[in-house]
C-alpha positions in Angstrom: 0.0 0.0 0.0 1.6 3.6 -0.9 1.9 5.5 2.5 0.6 9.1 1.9 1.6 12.3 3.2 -1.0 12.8 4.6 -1.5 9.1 6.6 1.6 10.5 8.1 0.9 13.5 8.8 -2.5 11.9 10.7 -0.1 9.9 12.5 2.2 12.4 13.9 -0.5 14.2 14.8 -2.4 11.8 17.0 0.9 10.4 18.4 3.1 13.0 18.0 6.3 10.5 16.7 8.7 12.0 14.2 8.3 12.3 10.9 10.5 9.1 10.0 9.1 7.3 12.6 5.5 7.7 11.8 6.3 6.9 8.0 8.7 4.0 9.2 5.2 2.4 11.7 3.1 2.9 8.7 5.5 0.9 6.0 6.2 -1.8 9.0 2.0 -2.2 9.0 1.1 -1.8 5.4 -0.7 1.8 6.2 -2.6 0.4 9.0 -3.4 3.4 11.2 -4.0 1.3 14.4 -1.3 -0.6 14.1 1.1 1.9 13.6 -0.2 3.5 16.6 0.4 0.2 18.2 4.0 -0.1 16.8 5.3 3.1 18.4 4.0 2.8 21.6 6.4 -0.4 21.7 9.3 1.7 20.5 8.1 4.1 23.4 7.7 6.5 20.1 4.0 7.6 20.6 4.6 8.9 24.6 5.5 12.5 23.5 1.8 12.8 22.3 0.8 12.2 25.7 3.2 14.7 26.8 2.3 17.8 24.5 -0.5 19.9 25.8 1.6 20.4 28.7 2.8 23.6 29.2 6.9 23.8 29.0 8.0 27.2 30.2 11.4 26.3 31.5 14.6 24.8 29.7 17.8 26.3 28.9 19.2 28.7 27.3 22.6 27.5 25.2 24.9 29.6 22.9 27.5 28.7 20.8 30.3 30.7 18.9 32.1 29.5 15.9 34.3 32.7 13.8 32.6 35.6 13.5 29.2 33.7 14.0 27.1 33.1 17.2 23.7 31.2 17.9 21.2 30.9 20.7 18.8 28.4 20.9 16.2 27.9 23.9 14.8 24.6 24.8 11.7 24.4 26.8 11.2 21.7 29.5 8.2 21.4 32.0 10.3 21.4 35.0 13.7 23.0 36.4 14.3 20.1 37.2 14.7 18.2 34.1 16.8 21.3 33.0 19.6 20.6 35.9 19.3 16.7 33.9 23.0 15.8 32.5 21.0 14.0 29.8 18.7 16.6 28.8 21.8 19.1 28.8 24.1 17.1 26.8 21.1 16.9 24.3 20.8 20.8 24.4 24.4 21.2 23.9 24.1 18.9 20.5 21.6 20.9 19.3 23.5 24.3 19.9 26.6 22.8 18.2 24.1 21.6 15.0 22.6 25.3 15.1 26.1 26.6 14.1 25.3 25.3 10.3 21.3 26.2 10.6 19.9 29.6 8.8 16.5 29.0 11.4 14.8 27.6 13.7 13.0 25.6 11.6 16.4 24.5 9.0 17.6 23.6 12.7 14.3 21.2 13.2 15.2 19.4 10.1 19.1 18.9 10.4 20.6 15.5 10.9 21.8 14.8 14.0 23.2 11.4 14.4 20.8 9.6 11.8 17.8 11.3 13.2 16.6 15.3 13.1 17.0 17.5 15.9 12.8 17.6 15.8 12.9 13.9 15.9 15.8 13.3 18.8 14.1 15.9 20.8 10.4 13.7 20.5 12.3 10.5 21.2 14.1 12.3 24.4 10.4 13.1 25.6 9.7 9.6 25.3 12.9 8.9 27.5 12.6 11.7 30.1 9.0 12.2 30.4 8.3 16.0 29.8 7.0 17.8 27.3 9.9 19.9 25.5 10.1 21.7 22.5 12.9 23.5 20.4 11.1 27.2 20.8 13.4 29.4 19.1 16.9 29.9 17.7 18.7 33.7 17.1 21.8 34.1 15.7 24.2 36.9 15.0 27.2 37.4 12.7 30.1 40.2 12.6 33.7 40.8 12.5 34.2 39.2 16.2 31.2 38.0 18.7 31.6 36.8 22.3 28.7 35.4 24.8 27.5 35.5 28.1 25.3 33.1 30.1 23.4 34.1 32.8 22.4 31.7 36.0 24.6 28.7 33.9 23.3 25.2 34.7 26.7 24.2 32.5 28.8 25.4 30.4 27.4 27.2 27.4 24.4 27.1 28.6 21.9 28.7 31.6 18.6 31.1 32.0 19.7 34.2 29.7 22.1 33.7 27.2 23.5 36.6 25.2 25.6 37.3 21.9 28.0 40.2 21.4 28.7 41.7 18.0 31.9 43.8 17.8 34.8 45.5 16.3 38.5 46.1 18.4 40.0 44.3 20.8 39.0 44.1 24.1 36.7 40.5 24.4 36.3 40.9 28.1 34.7 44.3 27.8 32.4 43.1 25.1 31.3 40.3 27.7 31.0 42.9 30.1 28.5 44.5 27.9 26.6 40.5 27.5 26.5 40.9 31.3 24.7 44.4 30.9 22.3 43.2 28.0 21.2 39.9 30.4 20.5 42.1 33.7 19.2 44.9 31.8 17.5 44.0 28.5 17.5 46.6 26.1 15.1 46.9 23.7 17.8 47.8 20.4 20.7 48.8 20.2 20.1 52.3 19.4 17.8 55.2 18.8 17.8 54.1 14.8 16.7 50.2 15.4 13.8 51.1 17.5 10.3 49.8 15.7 9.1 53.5 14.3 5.5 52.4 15.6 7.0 51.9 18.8 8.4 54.8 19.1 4.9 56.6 17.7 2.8 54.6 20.2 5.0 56.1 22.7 4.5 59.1 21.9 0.9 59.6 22.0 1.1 58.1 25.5 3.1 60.7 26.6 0.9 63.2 24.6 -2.3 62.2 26.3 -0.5 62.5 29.7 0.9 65.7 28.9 -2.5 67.1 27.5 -3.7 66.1 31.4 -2.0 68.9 32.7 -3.7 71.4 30.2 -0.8 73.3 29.5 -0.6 74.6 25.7 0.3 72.1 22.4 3.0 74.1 22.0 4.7 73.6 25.2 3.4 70.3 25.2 5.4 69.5 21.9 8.5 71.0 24.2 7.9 68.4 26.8 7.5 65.3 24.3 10.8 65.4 23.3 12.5 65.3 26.2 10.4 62.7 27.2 11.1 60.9 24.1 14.8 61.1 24.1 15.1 60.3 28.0 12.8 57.0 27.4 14.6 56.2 24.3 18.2 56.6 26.1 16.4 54.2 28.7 15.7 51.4 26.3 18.6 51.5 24.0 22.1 49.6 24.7 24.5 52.6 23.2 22.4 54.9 25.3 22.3 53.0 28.7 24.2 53.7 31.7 26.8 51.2 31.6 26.3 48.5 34.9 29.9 47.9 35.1 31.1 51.9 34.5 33.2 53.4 37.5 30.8 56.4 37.8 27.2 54.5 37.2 26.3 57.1 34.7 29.1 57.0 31.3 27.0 55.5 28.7 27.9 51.6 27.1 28.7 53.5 23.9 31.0 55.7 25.9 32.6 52.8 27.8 33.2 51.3 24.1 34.8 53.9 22.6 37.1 54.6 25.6 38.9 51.0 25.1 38.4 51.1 21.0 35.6 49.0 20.6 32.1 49.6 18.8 29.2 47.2 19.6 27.5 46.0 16.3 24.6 43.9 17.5 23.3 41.6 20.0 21.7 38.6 20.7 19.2 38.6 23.8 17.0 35.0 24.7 15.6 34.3 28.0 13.6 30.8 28.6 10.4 30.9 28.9 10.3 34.8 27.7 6.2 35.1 26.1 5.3 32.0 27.5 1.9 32.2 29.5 1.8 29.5 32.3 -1.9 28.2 33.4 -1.5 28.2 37.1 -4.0 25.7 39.3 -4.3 26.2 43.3 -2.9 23.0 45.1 -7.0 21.3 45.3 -7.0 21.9 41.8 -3.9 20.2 40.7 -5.3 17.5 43.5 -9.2 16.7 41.9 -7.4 16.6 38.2 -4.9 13.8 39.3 -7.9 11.5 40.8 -10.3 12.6 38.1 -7.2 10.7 35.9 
């Protein structure tokens, strides 16, 4: 029987196997759907399915430089605990070292890793482990030299916050530095000329409307916007922040830069679980679901 796209597309769906697999228990069965089920539940292939409504907000953070090229990828887990796993970290660090060659997160999904794709080894580790966990997102950065930072590491490479650091001269530990200000701090861009332009207008009639409160004249009003305006924009850009690790708490990161010769380019920011709305159940709750099965 010729196995379909969309038989196994059915399949991964209502077991959540990989996309090998699930065309693998279809050709094993001759394209008999409940039999194929049958088959990866005793390969321990169809457990993930079980596994993926749950909510997976924490993970790890890992980054990896290779030249003038650096990548972040986040993994999701349900639990902390499962994150401080040696197996589940020597997985995340495989799948760092694959993103290296990846253009995006979803090239990275689909790249061999060990005779399997990293979407694949990741279902098959649910299987193993137990948790839902997903490859959520990849970022990566490129320039002339790029350093990273990890912030709370679990191991090496990899933690809560990892960052990536594009830049020009020669002074690597100040460019970490500045990975240690982006991963306390979290600026928005890196200056005044990336920030969205309808951020920056949405802003703006904020302040206006507050302004307008105190019913002093548009003109005057106008007067007040901008230095509104440049004071919030100096707040969320990098070049523009007061630097965490300057002497004085007030010289600027761009400042800091150009006193040792170096000019920041770009960076890379990813936090786990960063977007991620958790359902939260009281203690009674969690309790009746468990006996209701």
């Amino acid at each position: 029987m010729a196995i379909t796209a969309a038989m196994v597309k059915e399949l991964r769906d209502s077991t959540g196997a990989g996309m090998m697999d699930a065309k693998k228990a279809l050709t094993e069965n001759e394209g008999d759907m409940e039999a194929a089920v049958d088959w990866l539940r005793t390969k321990g292939l169809a457990k993930a399915a079980k596994k993926s409504g749950r909510t997976a907000a924490e993970g790890l953070v890992a980054v990896k430089v290779e030249g003038g090229r650096g990548v972040a990828i986040e993994i999701n887990s349900e639990t902390d605990f499962v994150a401080k796993n040696a197996e589940f970290q020597g997985m995340v660090g495989a799948v760092a070292e694959a993103a290296i060659g990846a253009a995006d997160v979803d090239a990275l999904k689909a790249t061999d890793m060990g005779g399997k794709t990293v979407e694949e080894t990741i279902t098959a580790k649910v299987a193993t482990i137990g948790e839902n966990m997903s490859l959520r997102r990849m970022a990566s950065i490129e320039g002339e030299k790029v350093v990273s930072y990890i912030h709370n590491a679990a191991t090496k490479g990899m933690g809560k916050i990892g960052v990536l650091v594009a830049y020009t001269g020669d002074d690597a530990e100040f460019a970490r530095g500045v990975g240690m200000h982006i991963a306390a701090i979290n600026p928005a861009s890196l200056s005044e000329n990336d920030v969205d332009p309808a951020i920056v207008e949405k802003e703006k009639a904020i302040q206006m409307d507050i302004a307008r409160e105190s019913g002093k004249p548009e003109e005057v009003i106008e007067k007040m916007i901008g230095g509104r305006m440049k004071k919030w924009l100096s707040e969320i850009t990098l070049l523009n922040q007061a630097y965490v690790k300057s002497v004085d708490g007030k010289t600027t990161v761009g400042d800091s830069a150009k006193a040792v010769g170096v000019e920041i380019k770009g960076f890379v920011r990813l936090e786990v679980g960063e977007g991620i709305e958790v359902e939260k159940e009281d203690f009674a709750a969690e309790v009746a679901k468990a006996v209701q099965g």
